[in-house]
N, C-alpha and C positions, 0 to 999 in steps of 0.2 A: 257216718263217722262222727262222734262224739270231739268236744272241744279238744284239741289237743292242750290248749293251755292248760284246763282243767287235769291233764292226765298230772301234770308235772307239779301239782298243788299238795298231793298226799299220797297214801296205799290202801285208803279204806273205800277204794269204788270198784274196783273190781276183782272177784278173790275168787281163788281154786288155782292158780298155776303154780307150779313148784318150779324153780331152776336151782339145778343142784350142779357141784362142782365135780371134776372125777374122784378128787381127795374125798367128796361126800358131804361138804361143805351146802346146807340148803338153803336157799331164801323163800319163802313165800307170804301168805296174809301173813302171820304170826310173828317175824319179825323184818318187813319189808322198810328199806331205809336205813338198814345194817350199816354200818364201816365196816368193811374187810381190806385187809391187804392186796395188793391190785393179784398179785402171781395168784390168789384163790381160784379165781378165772384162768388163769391162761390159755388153760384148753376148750373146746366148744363144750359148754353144761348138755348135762339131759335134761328137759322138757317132760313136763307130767302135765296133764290137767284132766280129772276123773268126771269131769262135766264132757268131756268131747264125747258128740255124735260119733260111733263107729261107723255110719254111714256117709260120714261130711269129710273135705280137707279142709286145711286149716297155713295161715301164712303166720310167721314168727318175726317181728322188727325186733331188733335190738338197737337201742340209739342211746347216744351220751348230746346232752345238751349243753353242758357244760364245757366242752372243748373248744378251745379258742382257735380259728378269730370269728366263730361263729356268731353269727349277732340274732334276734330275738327270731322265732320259727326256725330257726336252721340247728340242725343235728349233725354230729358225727357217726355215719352209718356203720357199725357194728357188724349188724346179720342182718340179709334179706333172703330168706327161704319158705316157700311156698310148695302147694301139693302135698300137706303132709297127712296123713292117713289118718283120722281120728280114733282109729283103732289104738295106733301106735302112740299116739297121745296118752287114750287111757291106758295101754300098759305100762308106764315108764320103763319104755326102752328109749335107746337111743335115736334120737331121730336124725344121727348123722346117715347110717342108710336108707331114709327116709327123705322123700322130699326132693326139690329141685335148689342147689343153692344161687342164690342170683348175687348173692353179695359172702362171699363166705365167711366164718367166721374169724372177726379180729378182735384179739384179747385187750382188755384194758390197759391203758399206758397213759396214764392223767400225764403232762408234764410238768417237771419241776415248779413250786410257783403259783401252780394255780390254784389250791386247794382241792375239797372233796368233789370228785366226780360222781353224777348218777347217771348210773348206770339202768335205761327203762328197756323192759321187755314187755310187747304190745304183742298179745294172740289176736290174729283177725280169722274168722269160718268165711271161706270161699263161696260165694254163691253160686258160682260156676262147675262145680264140681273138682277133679282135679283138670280141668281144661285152663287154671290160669296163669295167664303167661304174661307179667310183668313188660313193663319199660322197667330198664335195669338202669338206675341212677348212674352217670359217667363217672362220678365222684362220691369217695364214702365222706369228705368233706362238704359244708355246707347243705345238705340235705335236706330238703322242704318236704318234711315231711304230709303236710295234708295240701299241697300241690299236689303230690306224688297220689295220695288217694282219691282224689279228683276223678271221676270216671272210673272209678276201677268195683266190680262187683263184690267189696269186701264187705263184712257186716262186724259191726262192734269197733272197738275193742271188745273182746268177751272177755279177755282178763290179763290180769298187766300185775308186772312186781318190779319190784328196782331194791338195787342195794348199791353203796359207794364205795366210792377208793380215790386215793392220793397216790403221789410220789411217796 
């Protein structure tokens, strides 16, 4: 697992994932760190990345760090979905029939007040195959994130995008 601090510094280290909205709305390398309106999201996006092994799975974090009263390493867990078919990856399909959700997905809701929320999506390739089976955080608040990766057979980030949102 690569610095977490580091993930949250820019969008220029890890490129190829696309999160796209159902509107059609995309985020990836080319304009990662967008302002969008938070409702762009509301629904769970589709996932593209045209690097995925069709023979690997693949785990999907989505975290906001920004969300209060979270203090420095701790996230508002988003999405935690694992087992997901690299196949399915590179086709941009959905990968809501895809995959185990372990945290499912919840749409952006910055609160009043706080300013710009980022919104990060971290791709992790499974090393276990699809045989991996999470401890499922008790709380999407406060979430340690590389506690949480601690022991766990994930490899990378392989690729990560984020875009914000306000009230």
């Amino acid at each position: 697992m690569g610095d977490v601090k580091s993930l949250l510094e820019g969008c220029d280290r890890l490129t190829g994932l696309n999160v796209t909205s159902v509107g059609g709305t995309m985020v990836n390398d080319h304009n990662c760190d967008v302002l969008l309106p938070k409702q762009v999201f509301s629904d769970e996006p589709l996932f593209q990345y045209a690097l995925a092994d069709s023979k690997k799975f693949y785990t999907i974090i989505m975290v906001d760090p920004d969300a209060p009263p979270q203090t420095e390493g701790e996230f508002f867990l988003h999405m935690l979905k694992s087992n997901i078919p690299g196949l399915a990856l590179r086709a941009k399909e959905s990968i809501k029939t895809f995959g185990i959700d372990y945290r499912g997905y919840k749409q952006p809701a910055p609160p009043r007040g706080t300013g710009p929320h980022r919104y990060i999506t971290l791709l992790y390739e499974q090393g276990d195959g699809n045989n991996f089976l999470p401890s499922v955080p008790p709380s999407r608040s406060r979430f340690m994130l590389s506690n949480w990766l601690r022991g766990k057979n994930l490899c990378g980030p392989v690729a990560a995008t984020q875009f914000r949102a306000q009230f």
